[in-house]
C-alpha positions in Angstrom: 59.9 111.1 113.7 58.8 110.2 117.3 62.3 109.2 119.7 60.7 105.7 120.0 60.5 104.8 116.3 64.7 105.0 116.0 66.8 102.3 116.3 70.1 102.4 118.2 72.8 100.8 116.7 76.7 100.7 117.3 79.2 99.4 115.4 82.3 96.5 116.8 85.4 97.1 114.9 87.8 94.2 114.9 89.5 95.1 117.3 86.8 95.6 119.8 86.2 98.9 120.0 83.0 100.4 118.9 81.8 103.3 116.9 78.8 105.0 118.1 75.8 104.3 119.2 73.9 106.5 116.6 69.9 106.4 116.0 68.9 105.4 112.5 65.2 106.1 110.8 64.0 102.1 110.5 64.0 103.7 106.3 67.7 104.2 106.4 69.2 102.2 104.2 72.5 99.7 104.6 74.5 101.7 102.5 73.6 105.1 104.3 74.7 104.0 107.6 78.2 102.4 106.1 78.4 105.9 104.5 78.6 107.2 108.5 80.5 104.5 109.6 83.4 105.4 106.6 83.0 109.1 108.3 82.8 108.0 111.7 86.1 105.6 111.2 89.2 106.5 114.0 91.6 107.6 112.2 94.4 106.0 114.5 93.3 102.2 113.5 95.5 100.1 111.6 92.8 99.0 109.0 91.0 102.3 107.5 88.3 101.8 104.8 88.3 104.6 101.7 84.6 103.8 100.5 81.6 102.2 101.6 81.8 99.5 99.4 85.2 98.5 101.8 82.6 97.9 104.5 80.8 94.8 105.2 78.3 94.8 107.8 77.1 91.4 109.7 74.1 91.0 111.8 73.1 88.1 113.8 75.5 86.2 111.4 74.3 87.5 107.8 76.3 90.1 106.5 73.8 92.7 105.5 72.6 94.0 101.7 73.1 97.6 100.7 69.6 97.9 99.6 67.7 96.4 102.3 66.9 99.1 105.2 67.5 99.4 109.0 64.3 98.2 109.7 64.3 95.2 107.9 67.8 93.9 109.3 66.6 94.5 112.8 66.5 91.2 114.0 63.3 90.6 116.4 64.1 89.9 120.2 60.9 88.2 121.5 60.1 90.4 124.9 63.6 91.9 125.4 63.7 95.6 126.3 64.5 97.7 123.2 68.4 98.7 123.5 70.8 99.2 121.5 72.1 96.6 118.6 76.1 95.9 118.2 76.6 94.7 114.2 79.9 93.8 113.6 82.1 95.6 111.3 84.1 94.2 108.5 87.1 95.7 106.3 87.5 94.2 103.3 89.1 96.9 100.9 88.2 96.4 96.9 90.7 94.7 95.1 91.9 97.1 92.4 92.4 95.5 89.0 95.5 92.8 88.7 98.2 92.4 86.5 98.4 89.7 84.2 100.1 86.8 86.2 99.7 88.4 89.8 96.5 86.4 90.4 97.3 85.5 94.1 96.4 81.9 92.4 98.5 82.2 89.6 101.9 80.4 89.3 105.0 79.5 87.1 105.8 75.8 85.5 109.4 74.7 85.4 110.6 71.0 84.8 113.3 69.3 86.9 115.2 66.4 87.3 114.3 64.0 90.0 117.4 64.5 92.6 117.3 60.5 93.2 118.6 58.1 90.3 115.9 56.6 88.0 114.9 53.1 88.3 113.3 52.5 85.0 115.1 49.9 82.8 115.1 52.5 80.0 117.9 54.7 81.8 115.6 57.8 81.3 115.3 60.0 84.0 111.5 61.1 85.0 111.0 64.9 85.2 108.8 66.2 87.3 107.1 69.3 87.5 107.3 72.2 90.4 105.3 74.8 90.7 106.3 78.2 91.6 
């Protein structure tokens, strides 16, 4: 494949460093170049993905489908020189399976007492319930 028919992309990490720039086949598919980006990864960075899947790659705002290929994420520029395109680069590790009742959303009921006195006529105190 002619020089002119690749596309030169590199890849902003969070922290503002870059990986690359490497020249992709307009063919190549998403989940190909998050494959190289996995490899690629500096292995003195806080946040390191295992997998592909880890990865999320955004591109003039949309983060970008596994099966959809280089070519078709390019965005087009109008008359701008061909250069190279920055996609930002997302970590977002799989969440492995939870244990019952460690749903991050997930909580405990207990009932208590209201700390100040009751003003029903009835002398019952109101419980409340707390969440915790």
């Amino acid at each position: 494949m002619p020089d002119e028919d690749l596309i030169e992309l590199k890849f902003r990490l969070y922290d503002g460093s870059d990986i690359g720039p490497f020249r992709y086949s307009p063919t190549s598919t998403i989940a190909m170049v998050k494959e190289r980006i996995v490899a690629e990864w500096p292995k003195d960075k806080k946040v390191i993905p295992k997998a592909a899947n880890d990865v999320k790659l955004i591109n003039a705002g949309k983060i970008l489908e596994n099966n959809k290929t280089v070519g078709q994420c390019r965005v087009p520029f109008g008359d701008l020189p061909i250069g190279v395109i920055t996609m930002h680069v997302v970590v977002q590790p799989t969440i492995a399976k939870a244990k019952a009742g460690s749903h991050p959303l997930s909580f405990r009921c207990a009932s208590a007492l209201p700390l100040v006195p009751s003003y029903s006529t009835d002398n019952y105190a109101t419980p409340y319930i707390i969440f915790v």
